[in-house]
C-alpha positions in Angstrom: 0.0 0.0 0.0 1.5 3.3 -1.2 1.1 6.5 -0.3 0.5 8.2 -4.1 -2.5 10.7 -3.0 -1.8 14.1 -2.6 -3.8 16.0 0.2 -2.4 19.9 -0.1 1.5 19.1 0.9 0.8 15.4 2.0 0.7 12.0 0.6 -1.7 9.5 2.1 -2.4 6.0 1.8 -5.2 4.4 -0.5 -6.7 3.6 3.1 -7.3 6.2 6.0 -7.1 4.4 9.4 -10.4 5.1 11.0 -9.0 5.9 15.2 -12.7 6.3 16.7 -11.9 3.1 18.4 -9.0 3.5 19.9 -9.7 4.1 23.6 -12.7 3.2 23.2 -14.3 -0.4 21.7 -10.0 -1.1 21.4 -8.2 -1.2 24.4 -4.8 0.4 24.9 -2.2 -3.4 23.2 -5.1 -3.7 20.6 -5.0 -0.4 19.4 -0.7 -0.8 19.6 -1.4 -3.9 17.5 -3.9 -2.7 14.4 -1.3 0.8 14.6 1.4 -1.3 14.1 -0.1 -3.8 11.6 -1.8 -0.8 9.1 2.2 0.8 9.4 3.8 -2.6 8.7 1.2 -2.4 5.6 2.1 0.6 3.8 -1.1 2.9 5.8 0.6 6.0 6.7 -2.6 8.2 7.6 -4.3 8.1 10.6 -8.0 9.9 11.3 -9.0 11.1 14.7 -10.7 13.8 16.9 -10.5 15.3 19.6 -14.2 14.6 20.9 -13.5 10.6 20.8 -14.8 9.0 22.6 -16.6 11.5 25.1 -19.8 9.7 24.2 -18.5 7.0 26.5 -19.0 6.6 30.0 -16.5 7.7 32.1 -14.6 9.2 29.0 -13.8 13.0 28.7 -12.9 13.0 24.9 -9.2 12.9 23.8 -9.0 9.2 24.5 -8.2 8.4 20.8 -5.4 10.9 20.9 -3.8 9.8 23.8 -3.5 6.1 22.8 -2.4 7.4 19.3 0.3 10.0 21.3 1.2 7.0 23.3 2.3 4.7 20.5 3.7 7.4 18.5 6.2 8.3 21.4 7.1 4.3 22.1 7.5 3.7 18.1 10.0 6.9 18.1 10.9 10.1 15.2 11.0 7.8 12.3 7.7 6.4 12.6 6.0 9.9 13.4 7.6 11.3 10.4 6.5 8.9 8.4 2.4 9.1 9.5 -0.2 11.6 8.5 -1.9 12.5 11.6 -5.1 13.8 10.8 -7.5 15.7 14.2 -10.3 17.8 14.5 -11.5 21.0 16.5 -15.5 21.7 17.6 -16.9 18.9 19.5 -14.7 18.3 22.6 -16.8 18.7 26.0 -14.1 22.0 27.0 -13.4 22.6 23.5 -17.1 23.4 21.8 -17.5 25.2 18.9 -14.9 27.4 16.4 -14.8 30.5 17.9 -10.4 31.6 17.5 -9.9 31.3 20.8 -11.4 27.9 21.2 -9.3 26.7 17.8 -6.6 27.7 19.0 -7.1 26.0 22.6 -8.1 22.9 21.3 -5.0 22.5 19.2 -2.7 22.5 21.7 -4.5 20.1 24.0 -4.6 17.7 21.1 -0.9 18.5 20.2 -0.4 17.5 23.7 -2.4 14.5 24.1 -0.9 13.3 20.5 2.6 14.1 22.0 3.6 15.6 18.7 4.4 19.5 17.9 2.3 19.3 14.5 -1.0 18.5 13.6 -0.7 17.4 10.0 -3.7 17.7 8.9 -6.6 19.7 11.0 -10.4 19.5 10.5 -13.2 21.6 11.7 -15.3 18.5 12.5 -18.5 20.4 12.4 -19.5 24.0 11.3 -20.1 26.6 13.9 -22.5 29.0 12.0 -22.1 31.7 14.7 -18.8 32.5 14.0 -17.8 34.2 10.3 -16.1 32.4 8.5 -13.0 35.4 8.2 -12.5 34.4 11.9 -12.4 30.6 11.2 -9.8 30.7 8.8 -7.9 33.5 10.6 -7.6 31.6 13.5 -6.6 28.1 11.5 -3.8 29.9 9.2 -2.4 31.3 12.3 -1.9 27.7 13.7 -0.1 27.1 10.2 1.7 30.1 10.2 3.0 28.7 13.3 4.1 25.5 12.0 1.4 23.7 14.7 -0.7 22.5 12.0 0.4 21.9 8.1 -2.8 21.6 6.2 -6.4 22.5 7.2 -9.5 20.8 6.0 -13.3 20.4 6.3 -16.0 18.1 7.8 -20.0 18.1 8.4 -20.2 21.4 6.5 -22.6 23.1 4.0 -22.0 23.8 0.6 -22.4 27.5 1.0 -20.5 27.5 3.9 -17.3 25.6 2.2 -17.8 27.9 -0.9 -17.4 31.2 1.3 -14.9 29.8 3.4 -12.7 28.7 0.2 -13.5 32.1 -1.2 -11.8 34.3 2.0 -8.8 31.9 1.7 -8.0 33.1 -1.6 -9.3 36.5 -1.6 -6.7 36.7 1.6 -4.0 34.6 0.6 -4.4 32.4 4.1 -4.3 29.1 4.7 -7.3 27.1 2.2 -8.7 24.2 2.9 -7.5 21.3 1.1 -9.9 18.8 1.9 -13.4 17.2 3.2 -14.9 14.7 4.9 -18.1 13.5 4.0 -20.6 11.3 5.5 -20.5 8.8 2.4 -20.7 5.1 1.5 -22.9 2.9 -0.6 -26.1 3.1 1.8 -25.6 7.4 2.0 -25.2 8.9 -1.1 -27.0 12.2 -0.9 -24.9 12.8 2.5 -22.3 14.2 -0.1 -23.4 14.0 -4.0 -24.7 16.5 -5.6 -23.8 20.0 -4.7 -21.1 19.0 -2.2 -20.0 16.8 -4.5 -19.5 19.5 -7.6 -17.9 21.7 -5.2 -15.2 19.8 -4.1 -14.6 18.8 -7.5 -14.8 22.5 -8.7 -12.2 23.4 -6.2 -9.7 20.4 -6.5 -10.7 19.5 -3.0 -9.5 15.8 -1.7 -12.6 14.0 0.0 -12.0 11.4 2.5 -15.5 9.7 2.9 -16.1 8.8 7.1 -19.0 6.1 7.3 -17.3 4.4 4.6 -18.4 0.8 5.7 -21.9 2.2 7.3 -21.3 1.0 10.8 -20.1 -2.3 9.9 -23.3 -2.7 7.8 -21.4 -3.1 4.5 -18.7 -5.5 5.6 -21.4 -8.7 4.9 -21.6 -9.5 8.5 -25.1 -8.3 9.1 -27.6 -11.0 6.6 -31.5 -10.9 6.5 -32.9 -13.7 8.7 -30.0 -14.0 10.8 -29.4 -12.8 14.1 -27.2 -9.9 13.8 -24.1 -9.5 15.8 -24.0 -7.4 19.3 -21.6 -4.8 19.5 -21.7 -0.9 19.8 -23.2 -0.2 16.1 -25.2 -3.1 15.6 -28.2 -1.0 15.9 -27.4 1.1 12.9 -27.1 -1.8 11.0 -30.1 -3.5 12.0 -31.8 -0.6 10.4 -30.2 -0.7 7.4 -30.9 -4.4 7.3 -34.6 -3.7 7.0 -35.0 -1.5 4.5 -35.2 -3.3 0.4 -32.5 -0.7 -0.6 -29.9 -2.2 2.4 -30.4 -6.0 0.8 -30.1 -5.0 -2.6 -26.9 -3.7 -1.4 -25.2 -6.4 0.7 -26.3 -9.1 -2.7 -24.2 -7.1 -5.4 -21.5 -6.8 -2.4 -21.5 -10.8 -1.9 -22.0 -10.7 -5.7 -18.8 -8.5 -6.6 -17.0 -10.1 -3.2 -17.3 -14.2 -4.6 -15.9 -12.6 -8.2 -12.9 -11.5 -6.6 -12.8 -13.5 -3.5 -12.5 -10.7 -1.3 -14.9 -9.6 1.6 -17.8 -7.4 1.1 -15.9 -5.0 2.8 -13.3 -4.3 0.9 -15.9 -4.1 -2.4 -17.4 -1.7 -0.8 -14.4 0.8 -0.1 -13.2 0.0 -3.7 -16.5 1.1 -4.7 -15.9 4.4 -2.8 -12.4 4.8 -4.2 -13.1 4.4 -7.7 -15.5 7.5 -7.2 -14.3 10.5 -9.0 -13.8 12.6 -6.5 -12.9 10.3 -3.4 -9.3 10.4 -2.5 -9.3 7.8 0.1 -12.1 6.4 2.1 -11.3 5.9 6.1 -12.0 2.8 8.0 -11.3 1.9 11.4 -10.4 -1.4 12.4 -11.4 -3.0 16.5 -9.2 -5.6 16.1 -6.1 -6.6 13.8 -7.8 -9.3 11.7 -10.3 -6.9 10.5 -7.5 -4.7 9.0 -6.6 -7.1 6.3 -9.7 -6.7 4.1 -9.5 -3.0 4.7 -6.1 -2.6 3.7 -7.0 -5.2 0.6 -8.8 -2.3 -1.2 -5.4 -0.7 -2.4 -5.3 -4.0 -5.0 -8.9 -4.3 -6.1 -10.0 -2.7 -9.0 -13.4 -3.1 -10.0 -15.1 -3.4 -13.7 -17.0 -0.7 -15.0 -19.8 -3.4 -14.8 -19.0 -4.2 -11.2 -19.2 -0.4 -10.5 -22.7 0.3 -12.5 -24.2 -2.9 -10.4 -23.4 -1.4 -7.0 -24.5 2.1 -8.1 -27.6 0.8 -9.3 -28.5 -1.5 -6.4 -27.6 1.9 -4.1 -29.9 4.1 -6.0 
């Protein structure tokens, strides 16, 4: 697995490591383990925020960052100069919102937690719609200008929003974001195409779809009939397993998978990457034998008939 797409100044891998898990459904070794496994692979870009996983009990957000700062410092320089470290700003508990002030405190809690003195690539993870979009940027290109953070990018943020925020950047000459991060998979397509979609292919932007295996849903393991495995997004799945659209789905997965003799899962990032737009979808892995199919997307390449049956069974 190579890292051959661009993202501003950085080169990621054909697969984002999903790190929602980390600290979370993955304990402290297990999350070592799949870090250490997706490196050993090629991966080289690793996705994470600073809200996960506040949702938890017992958790205050910034667990993901810690466990991903703890492994950088025991695997040493040449392994953190060799990973894109991807974080976002809006949603941790102390840290709510974009105002300037809370960008910029954010940052260097999740520089701290990370144990790193750069943030390479740095998300607002949702809009804040209260604050212009002059003070935004402002605040982000100062954490560039500082060398804290090397590229800035977008999630979970209108059209008009992204349009006006890409127009300050180059009206001003300050930092532009470089790329977004859709909801987006085979089950959620109008999460992102259309005028999201045109956009970020208007402005050269590099997407990197989250949701990209819809809770587990499109990894096979959920069937109709059977009872579907527990775990902390079953539920999600369960209610894609209901609706006619969801089994249409999963049958030209298991169809395209048995082709290829691959996993459903790694059809459907393939599907994802051989979208026009889509630079690389991210996936997070609970355990290390999950990563394999993941990671298996960087040598699948689908037919043009394989790609029309998806899209069509997803429409």
């Amino acid at each position: 697995m190579n890292a051959d797409n661009k993202i501003g100044q950085l080169s990621v891998s054909p697969l984002v490591l999903g790190g929602n898990v980390f600290g979370w459904t993955a304990d402290t070794p297990t999350s070592f383990a799949v870090l250490d496994a997706y490196t050993d692979g090629g991966g080289n870009t690793v996705d994470t925020a600073d809200v996960y996983s506040a949702w938890v009990e017992g958790n205050q957000g910034g667990e993901s960052e810690a466990v991903i700062g703890e492994w950088l410092a025991a695997r040493g320089s040449s392994v953190r100069d060799g990973v894109v470290i991807a974080t976002k700003v809006a949603r941790h508990p102390d840290h709510t919102g974009l105002a300037p002030a809370t960008i910029k405190a954010a940052c260097e809690d999740s520089l701290r937690r990370l144990q790193t003195d750069r943030i390479d690539l740095y998300y607002t993870h949702f809009d804040d719609e209260s604050v212009p979009v002059s003070d935004i940027i402002g605040a982000l290109d100062d954490l560039v200008r500082e060398g804290k953070v090397r590229e800035i990018a977008a999630s979970n943020i209108s059209p008009s929003r992204l349009a006006e925020s890409l127009a300050f950047s180059d009206r001003e000459g300050v930092a532009r974001y470089v790329a977004l991060q859709p909801h987006y998979n085979l089950v959620s397509r109008d999460t992102y195409e259309g005028e999201l979609e045109e956009l970020a292919r208007r402005e050269s932007l590099a997407v990197l779809p989250y949701y990209a295996l819809a809770s587990g849903f499109l990894t096979g393991k959920y069937r109709p009939g059977e009872a579907a495995p527990e775990g902390a997004r079953a539920g999600t799945a369960a209610q894609l397993l209901a609706t006619e659209r969801g089994q249409r789905v999963l049958a030209a997965l298991t169809t395209v998978a048995n082709a290829h003799q691959v996993s459903e899962a790694t059809v459907a990032l393939a599907w994802l990457a051989a979208q026009p737009t889509v630079t690389a979808p991210i996936a997070s892995a609970r355990t290390v034998e999950q990563l394999p199919a993941l990671m298996a997307l960087a040598d699948l390449r689908l037919t043009n008939d394989e790609l029309r049956l998806l899209t069509d069974a997803s429409a």
